[in-house]
C-alpha positions in Angstrom: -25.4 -83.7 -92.6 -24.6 -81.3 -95.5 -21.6 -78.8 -95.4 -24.3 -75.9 -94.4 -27.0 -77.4 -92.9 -28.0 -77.3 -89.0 -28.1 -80.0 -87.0 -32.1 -79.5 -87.2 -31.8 -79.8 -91.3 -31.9 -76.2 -91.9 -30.1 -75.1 -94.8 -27.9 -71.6 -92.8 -26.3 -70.5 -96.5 -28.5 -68.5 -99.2 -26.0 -68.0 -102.2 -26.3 -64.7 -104.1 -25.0 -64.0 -107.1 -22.3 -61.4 -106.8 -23.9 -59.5 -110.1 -27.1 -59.1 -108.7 -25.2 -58.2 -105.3 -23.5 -55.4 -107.1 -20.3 -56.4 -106.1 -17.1 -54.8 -108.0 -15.5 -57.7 -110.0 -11.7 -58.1 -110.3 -9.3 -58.7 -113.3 -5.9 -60.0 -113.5 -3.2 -58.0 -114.6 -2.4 -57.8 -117.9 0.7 -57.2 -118.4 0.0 -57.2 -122.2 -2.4 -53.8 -122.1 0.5 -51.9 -120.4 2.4 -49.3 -121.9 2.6 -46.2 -119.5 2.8 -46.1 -115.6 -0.9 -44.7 -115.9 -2.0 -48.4 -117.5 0.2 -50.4 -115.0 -1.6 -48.4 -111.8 -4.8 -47.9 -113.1 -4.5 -52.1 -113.9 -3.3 -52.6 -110.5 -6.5 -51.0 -109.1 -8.3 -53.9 -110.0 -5.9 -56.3 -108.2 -6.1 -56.8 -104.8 -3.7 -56.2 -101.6 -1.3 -53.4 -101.7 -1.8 -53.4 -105.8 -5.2 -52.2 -105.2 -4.1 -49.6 -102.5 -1.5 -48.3 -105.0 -4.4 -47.7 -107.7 -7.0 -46.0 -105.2 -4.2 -44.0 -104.0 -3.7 -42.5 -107.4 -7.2 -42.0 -107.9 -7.4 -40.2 -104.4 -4.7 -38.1 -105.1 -6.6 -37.1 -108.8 -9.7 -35.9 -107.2 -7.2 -33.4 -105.1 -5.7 -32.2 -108.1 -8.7 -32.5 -110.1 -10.7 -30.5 -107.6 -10.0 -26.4 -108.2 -11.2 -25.8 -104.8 -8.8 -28.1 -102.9 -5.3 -27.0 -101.3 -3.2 -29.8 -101.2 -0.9 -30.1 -98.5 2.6 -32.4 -99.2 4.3 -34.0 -95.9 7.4 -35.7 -96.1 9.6 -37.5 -93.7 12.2 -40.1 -94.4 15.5 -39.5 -96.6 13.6 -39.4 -99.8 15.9 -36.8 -101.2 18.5 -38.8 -100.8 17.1 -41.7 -102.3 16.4 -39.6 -105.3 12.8 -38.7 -105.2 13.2 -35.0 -104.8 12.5 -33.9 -108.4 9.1 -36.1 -108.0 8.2 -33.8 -105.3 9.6 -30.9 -107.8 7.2 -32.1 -110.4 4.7 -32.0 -108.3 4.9 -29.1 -107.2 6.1 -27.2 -111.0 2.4 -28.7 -111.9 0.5 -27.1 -109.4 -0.3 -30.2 -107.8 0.9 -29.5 -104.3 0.4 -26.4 -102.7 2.3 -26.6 -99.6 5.0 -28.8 -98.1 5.6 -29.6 -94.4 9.0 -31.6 -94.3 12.0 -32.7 -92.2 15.0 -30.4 -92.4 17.1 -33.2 -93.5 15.4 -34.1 -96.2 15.2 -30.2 -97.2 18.9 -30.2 -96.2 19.7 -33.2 -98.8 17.4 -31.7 -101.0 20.2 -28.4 -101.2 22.8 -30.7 -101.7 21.0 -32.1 -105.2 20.2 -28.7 -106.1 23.5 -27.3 -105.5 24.9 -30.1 -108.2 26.3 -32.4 -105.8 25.9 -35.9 -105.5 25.1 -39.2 -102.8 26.6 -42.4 -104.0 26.5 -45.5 -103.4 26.8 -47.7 -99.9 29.8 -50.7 -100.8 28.8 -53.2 -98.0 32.3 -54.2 -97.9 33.2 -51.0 -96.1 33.1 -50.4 -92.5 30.7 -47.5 -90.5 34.3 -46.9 -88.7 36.2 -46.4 -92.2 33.2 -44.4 -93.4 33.6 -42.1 -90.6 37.4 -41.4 -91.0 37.2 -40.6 -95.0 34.2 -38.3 -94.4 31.0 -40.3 -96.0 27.5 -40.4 -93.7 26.0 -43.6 -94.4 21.8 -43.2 -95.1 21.3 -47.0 -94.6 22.3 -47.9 -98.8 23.5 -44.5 -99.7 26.5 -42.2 -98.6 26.0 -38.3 -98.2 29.6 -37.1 -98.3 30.4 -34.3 -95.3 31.5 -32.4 -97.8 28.3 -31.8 -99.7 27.0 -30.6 -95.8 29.6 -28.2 -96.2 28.4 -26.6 -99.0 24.8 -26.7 -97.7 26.5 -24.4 -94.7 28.2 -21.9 -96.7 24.6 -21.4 -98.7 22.9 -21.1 -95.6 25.5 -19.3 -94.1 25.7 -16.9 -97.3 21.2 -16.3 -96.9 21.3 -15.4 -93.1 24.0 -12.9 -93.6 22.1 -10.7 -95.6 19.0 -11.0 -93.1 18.1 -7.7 -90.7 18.4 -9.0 -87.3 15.5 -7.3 -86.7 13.1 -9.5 -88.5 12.2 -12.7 -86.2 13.0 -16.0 -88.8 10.9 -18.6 -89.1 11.0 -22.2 -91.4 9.4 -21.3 -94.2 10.9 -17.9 -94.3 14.7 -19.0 -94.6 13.5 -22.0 -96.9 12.0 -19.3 -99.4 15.1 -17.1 -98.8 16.9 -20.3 -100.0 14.4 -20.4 -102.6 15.2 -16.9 -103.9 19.3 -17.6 -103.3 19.0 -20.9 -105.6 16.9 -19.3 -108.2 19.7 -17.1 -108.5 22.3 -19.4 -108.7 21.5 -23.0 -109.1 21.2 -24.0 -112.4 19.3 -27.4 -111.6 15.7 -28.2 -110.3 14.9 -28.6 -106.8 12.1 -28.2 -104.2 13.1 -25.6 -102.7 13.8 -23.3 -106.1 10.6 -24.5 -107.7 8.7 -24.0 -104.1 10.2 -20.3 -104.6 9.1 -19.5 -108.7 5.5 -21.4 -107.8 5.0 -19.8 -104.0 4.7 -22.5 -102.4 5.5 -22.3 -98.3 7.7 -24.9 -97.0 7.6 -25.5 -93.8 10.0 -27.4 -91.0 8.2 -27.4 -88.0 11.5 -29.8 -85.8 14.0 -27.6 -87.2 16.7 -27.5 -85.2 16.5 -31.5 -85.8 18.6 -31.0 -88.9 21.2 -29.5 -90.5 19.8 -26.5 -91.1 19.1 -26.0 -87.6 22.5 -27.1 -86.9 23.4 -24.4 -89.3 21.6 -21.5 -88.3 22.6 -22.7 -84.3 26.4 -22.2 -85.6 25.7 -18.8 -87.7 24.7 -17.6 -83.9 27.7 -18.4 -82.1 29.9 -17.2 -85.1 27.7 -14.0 -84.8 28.4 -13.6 -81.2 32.0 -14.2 -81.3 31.9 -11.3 -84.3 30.4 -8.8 -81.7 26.9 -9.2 -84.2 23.2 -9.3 -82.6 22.4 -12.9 -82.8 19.7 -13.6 -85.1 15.7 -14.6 -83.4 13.8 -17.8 -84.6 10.1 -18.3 -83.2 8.8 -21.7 -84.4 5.0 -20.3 -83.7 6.0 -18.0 -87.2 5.4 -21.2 -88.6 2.1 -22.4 -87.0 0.5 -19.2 -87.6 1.4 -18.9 -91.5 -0.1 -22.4 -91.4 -3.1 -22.0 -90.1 -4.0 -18.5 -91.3 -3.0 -20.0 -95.1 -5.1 -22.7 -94.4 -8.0 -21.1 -93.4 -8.3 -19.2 -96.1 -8.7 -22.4 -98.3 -12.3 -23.8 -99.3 -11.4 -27.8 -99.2 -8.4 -29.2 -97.9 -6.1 -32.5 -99.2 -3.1 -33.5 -97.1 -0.7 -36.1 -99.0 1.4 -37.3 -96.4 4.8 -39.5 -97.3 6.2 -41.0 -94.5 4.6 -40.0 -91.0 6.7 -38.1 -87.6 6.7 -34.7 -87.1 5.6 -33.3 -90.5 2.6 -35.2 -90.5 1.0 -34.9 -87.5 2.1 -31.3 -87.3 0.1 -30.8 -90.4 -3.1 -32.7 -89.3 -3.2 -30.6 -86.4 -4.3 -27.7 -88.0 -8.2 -28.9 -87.2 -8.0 -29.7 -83.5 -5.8 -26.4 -83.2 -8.5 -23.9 -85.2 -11.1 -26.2 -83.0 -9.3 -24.8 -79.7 -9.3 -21.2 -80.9 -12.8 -21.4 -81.9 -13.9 -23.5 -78.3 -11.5 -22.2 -76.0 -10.5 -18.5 -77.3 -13.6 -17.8 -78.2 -12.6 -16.8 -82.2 -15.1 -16.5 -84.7 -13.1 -18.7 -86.9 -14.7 -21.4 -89.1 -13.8 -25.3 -88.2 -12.1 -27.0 -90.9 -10.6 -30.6 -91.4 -8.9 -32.2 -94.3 -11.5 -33.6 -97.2 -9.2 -35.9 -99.2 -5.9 -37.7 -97.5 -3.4 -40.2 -99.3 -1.0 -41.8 -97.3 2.2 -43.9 -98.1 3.9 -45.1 -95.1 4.5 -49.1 -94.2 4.7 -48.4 -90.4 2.0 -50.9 -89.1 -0.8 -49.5 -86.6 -0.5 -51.8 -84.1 3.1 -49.9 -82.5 0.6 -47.7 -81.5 3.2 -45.0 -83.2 1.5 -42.0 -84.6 3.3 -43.0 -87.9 0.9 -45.8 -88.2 -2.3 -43.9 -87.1 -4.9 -44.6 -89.8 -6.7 -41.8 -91.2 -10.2 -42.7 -89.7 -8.2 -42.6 -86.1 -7.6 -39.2 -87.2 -11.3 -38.2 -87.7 -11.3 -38.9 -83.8 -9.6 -36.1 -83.2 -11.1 -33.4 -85.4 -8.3 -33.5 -88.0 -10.4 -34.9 -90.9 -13.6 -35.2 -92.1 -15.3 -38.4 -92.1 -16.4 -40.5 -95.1 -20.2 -41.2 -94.4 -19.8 -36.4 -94.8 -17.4 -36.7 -97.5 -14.0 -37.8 -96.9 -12.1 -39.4 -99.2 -8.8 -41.4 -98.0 -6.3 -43.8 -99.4 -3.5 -45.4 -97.7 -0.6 -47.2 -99.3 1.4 -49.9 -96.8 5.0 -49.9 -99.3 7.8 -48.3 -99.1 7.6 -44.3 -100.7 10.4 -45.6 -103.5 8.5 -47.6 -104.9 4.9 -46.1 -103.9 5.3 -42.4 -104.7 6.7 -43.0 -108.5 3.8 -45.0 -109.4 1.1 -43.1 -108.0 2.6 -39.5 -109.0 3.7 -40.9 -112.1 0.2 -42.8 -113.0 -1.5 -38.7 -111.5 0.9 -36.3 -113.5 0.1 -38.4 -116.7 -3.7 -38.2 -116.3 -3.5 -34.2 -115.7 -1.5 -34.3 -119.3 -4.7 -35.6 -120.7 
């Protein structure tokens, strides 16, 4: 019998020719054609595995900047400050590209320590956790954030909340743009936070007391009430509220999420929580999800970890809108070194053109 046949004779195969077929050919990678981070990407788009992803991911993240109508949204998690990717986020942000940012604290805490002028270094394997500890280096897995640099990070933060009017109930993105406003004052280098401040951009921390800025502002308290002050009032709701009513206000919506935890889903719930208002409340508010989402984050799916949630499990839920009405996703499985250069890099470019 031949390789395709039934047992009865009948032939089970009809070969089509891809070109009639319309099917998208693919090229090798020549390396030959490159000469900016724009030609590698744009190349790699027509590659295959995470190649490919890295290319549609740019492409993705160019309709959202393309698209005047669209209020990009930029989540980060991870220490991508201090693995030096802070003044990509900068960039981004100096070229209007992201609107918004919902982060960690640490990573807005390491963040302060760049713009402030100091330094992380690097992790000598040779070197114990235990000596680490005793001579004053935190080890981020291949990188050292000295305690020192934390120290400074305290006095600025220390230095912003005493001017604040106990009166006025703080919330994330009000001390970051205070720290904002303090920097742009003072700091003579880029940073998120300073540029989020000159471009008014809201940066928000929705776990932050999980950092050392909460750490901070939880010591600035105690220091407050041992001084005979009023302690000072932080309502993380502030936070939600500035969100959603920014948000709102917006015609299309593009998240671009680095990473996953708390900044991430906190941002995708903005649809499920404007649907509960709108269902529940009984508010006259319009229902909106996120058109366009690019995602960098290697954490598989199958962990069942929220980290790992694909986009289209997040059109379950009410947080985006679906493809077959619009949507437009890409999601890049590598780690956000090597991911968010190329595809910010290959973006920025293109808007230069």
């Amino acid at each position: 019998m031949k390789h395709g046949d039934h047992e009865g004779g009948e032939n089970i195969r009809k070969l089509h020719d891809p070109v009639e077929d319309k099917l998208v050919p693919i090229h090798p990678l020549d390396l030959g054609q490159v000469n900016t981070v724009n030609d590698l990407v744009r190349a790699m788009a027509d590659t295959a595995f995470t190649g490919r992803q890295v290319g549609e991911a740019a492409d993705v993240l160019e309709a959202m900047a393309r698209d005047r109508d669209c209020f990009v949204v930029m989540t980060l998690a991870g220490a991508m400050t201090v693995a030096k990717q802070g003044l990509i986020v900068t960039e981004l942000i100096d070229r209007g590209v992201v609107n918004a940012i919902v982060s960690t604290g640490a990573l807005m805490a390491h963040g302060l320590v760049e713009a402030t002028g100091r330094s992380h270094f690097r992790y000598d394997p040779r070197v114990s956790d235990v000596e680490l500890y005793d001579a004053g280096y935190n080890r981020v897995y291949d990188t050292l954030e000295p305690e020192r640099n934390l120290d400074d990070v305290e006095a600025v933060v220390f230095d912003v909340l005493k001017q604040w009017d106990p009166k006025e109930i703080l919330c994330s993105w009000k001390l970051n743009r205070a720290i904002g406003e303090y920097l742009v004052k003072r700091a003579e280098g880029r940073g998120i936070l300073k540029s989020a401040c000159q471009k008014n951009v809201p940066v928000f921390v929705p776990a932050f007391t999980d950092s050392e800025l909460g750490l901070d502002f939880a010591l600035t308290n105690r220091i407050r009430t041992r001084d005979g002050q009023p302690r000072l009032r932080y309502d993380p709701f502030e936070d939600l509220e500035q969100f959603a009513e920014t948000l709102l206000k917006q015609k299309r919506l593009g998240v671009f999420t680095i990473g996953g935890g708390v900044p991430r889903n906190w941002a995708q719930q903005f649809g499920p929580y404007i649907e509960l208002r709108h269902r529940r409340a009984g508010e006259d508010v319009p229902l909106k999800r996120y058109h366009y989402g690019v995602r960098i984050c290697p954490e598989p799916v199958y962990w069942g970890g929220l980290s790992g949630s694909p986009f289209t499990e997040a059109v379950s839920w009410g947080k985006f809108v679906p493809p077959e009405e619009g949507g437009r996703f890409a999601e890049v499985f590598v780690d956000a070194t090597v991911g968010l250069p190329l595809i910010a890099g290959a973006v920025l470019e293109r808007l230069k053109k």
